[in-house]
N, C-alpha and C positions, 0 to 999 in steps of 0.2 A: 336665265336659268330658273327654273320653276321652285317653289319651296312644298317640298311634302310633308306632311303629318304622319308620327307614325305613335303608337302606344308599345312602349316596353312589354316582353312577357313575363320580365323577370321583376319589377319595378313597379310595374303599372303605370308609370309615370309615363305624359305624353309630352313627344317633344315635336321641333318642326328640324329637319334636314335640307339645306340649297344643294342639290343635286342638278348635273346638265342629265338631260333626257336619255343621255345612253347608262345613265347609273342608276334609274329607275326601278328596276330588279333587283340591285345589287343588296347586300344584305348590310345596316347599319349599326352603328354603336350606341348604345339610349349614352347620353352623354351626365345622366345622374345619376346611373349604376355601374356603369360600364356594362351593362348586359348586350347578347347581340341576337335577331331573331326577332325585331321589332315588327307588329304589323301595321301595315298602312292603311290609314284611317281614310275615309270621304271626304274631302276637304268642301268647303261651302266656299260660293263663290259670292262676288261683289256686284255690282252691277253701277253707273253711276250714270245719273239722265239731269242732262245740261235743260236747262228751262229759264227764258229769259223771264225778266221779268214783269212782265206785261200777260205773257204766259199766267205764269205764278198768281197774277190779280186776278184773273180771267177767271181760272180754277177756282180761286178762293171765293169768288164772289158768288159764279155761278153753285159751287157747294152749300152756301150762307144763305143763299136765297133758293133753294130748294129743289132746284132744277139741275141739268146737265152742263156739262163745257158751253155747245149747242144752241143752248136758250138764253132767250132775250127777256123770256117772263117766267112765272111760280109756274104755269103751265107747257106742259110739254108732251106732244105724241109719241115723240122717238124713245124718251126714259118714261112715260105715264105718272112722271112727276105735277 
C-alpha cells in the first residue's frame, strides 16, 4: 500500500496517509486538526544502489587519484583528467 503526503488546509500541518491505490482520490482527515480537504503533496523518492565493495575502492581510488572509474593513471582521454 503506498504512503501519501498530504498538507492540511485548515492546519497547515503536513501529515503522511497509508491509503491502497483505489483511495488515492478520496478525501482525508489531517489527523492533528481533524480538518478534511487535505492537499497532496509530491512525495520524493529513494533510490538505493547496492555496490560491492571492491566497487566502492575502485571509485574511491580512482576519485583520490584524479581520474575516472576507467583509469589506471592521473591521465585520462575519456574524462580529460
Amino acid at each position: 500500500m503506498p504512503i501519501y503526503e498530504y498538507r492540511c488546509n485548515r492546519c497547515r500541518g503536513e501529515f503522511e496517509h497509508l491509503g491502497s491505490m483505489n483511495d488515492r482520490d478520496s478525501e482525508v482527515e489531517c489527523p492533528l486538526c481533524g480538518g478534511r480537504g487535505a492537499e497532496k503533496l509530491m512525495s520524493r523518492c529513494q533510490t538505493k544502489v547496492e555496490m560491492s565493495l571492491s566497487d566502492f575502492q575502485a571509485l574511491s581510488d580512482a576519485t583520490a587519484g584524479g581520474g575516472c572509474v576507467g583509469c589506471t593513471s592521473g591521465s585520462c582521454s575519456t574524462c580529460d583528467k
